[in-house]
C-alpha positions as CSV (number, residue, x, y, z in Angstrom):
1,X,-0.9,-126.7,-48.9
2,X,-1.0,-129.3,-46.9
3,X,1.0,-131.8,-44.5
4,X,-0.2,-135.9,-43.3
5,X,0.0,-137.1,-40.1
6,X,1.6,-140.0,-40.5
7,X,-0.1,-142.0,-37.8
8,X,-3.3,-141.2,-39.0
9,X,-3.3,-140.3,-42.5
10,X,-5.2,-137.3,-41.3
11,X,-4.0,-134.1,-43.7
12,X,-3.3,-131.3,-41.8
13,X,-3.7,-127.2,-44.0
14,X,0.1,-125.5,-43.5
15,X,1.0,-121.9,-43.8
16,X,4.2,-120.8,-44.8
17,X,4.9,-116.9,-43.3
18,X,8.1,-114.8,-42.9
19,X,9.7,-114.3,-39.9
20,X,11.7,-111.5,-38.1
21,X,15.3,-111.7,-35.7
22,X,13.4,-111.3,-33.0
23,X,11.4,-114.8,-33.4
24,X,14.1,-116.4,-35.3
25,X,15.9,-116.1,-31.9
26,X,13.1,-117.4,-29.9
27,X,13.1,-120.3,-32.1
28,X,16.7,-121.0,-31.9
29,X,16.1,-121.3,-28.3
30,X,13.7,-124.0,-28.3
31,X,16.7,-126.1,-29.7
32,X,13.8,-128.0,-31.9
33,X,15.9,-127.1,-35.2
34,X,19.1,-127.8,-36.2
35,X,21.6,-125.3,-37.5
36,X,21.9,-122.0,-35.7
37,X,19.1,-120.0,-37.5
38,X,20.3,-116.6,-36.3
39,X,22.8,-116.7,-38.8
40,X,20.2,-115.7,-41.1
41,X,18.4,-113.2,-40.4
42,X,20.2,-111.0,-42.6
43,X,17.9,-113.2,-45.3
44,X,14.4,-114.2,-45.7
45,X,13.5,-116.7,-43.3
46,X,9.9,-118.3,-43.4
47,X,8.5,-120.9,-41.2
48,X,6.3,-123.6,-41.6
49,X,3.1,-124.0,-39.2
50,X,0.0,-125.7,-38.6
51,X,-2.9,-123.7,-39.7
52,X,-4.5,-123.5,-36.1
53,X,-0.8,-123.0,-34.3
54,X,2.4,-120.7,-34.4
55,X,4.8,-123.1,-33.4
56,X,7.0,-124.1,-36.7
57,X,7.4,-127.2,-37.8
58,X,9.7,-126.1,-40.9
59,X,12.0,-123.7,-41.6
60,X,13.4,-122.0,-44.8
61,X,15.9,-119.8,-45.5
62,X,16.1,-118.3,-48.9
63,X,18.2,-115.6,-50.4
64,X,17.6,-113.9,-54.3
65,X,20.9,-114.3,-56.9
66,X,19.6,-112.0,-59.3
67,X,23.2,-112.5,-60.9
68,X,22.7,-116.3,-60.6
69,X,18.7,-115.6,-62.4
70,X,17.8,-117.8,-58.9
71,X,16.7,-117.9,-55.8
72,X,19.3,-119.8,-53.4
73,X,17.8,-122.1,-50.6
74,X,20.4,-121.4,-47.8
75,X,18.6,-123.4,-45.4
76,X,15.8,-125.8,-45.2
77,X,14.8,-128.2,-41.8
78,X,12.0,-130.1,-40.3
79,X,11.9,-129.7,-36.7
80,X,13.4,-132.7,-34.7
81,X,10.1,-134.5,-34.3
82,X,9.4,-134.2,-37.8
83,X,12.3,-136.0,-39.2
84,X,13.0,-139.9,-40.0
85,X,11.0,-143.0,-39.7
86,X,9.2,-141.9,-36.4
87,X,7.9,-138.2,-37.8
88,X,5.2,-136.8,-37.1
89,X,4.3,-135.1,-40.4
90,X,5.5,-135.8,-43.9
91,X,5.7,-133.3,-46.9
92,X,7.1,-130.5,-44.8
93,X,10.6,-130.1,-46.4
94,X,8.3,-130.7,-49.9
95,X,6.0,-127.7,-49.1
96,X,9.0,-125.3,-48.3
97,X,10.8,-126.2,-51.5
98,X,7.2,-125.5,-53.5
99,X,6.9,-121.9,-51.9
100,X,10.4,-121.3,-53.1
101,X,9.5,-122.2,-56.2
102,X,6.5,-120.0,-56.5
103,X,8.5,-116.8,-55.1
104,X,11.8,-117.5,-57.7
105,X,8.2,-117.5,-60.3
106,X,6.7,-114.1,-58.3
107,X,10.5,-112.9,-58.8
108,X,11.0,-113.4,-62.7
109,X,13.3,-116.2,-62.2
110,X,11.8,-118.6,-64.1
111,X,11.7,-121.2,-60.9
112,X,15.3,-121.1,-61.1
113,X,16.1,-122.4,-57.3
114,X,18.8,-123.9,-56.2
115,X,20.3,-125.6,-53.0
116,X,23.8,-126.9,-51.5
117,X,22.6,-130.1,-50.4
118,X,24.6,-132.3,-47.4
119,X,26.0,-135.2,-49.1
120,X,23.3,-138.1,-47.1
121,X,20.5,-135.7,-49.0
122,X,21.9,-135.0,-52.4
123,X,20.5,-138.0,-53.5
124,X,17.0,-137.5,-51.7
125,X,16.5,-134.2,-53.5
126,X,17.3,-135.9,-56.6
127,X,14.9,-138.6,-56.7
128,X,11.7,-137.4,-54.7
129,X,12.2,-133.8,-55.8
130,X,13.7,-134.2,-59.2
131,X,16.5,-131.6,-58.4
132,X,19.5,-131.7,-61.0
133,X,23.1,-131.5,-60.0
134,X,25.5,-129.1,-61.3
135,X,28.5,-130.6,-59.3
136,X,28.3,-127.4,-56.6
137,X,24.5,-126.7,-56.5
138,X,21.3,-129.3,-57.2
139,X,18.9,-126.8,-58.8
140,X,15.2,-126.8,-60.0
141,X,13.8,-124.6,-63.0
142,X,11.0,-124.3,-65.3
143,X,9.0,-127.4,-65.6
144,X,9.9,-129.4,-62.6
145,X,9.3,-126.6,-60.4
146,X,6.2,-126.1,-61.7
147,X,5.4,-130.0,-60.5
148,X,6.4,-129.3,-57.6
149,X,4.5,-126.4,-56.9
150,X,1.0,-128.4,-58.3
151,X,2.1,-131.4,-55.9
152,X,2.9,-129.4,-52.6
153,X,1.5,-125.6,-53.2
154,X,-1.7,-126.1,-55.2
155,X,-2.4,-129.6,-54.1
């Protein structure tokens, strides 16, 4: 799994790896993230890092609907640096979404992952994810999260 540089082209090994309260707290408090990640640590919440560094540069918060046959994507974000026309990195939101594919997979569910997008990123998640909107939820299943799990995981 990888991420690019965008000013160099350069591509740059990620891990993704779970995270307890006690560092989702210390991450809240370097204000590089939006939303207010202690909220979750009552679910599994991974970050993103460079392969020589622990400092995130995505986040992912996931939670299992074994009702649902799914795995819910509560919360996904690049760090501020890492977002718009002036990032740092690309792919990062794109390697987050392919791990929770492969875990909804490890889980039995098929890929079955699904996501209540903001409204400016329902469209984005559509089109470069090839997410498919139920009205409430976009989800993923089968097939295309098997693409994207050869695109960002494997790749």
């Amino acid at each position: 799994m990888y991420v690019i540089n965008e000013s160099t082209g350069k591509k740059h090994t990620v891990i993704v790896s779970r995270i307890d309260a006690a560092e989702i707290a210390q991450i809240n408090k370097t204000k590089r993230f939006a939303f207010n990640w202690n909220k979750e640590k009552n679910f599994s919440v991974y970050k993103l890092t460079l392969e020589d560094t622990a400092e995130p540069i995505g986040m992912l918060s996931i939670a299992q609907r074994p009702g649902d046959y799914a795995l819910e994507i509560r919360l996904l974000a690049s760090s501020y640096e890492n977002v718009g026309p002036e990032k740092i990195y690309s792919r990062i939101a794109g390697c987050l979404i392919s791990y929770a594919c492969r875990e909804s997979f490890k889980l039995g569910y098929d890929g079955f992952v699904c996501l209540k997008p903001k409204t400016k990123l329902e469209t984005h998640y559509i089109k470069r994810y090839g997410f498919q909107s139920t009205k409430l939820y976009l989800i993923t299943e089968g097939t295309n999260s098997i693409k994207l799990i050869k695109e960002y995981y494997e790749n």
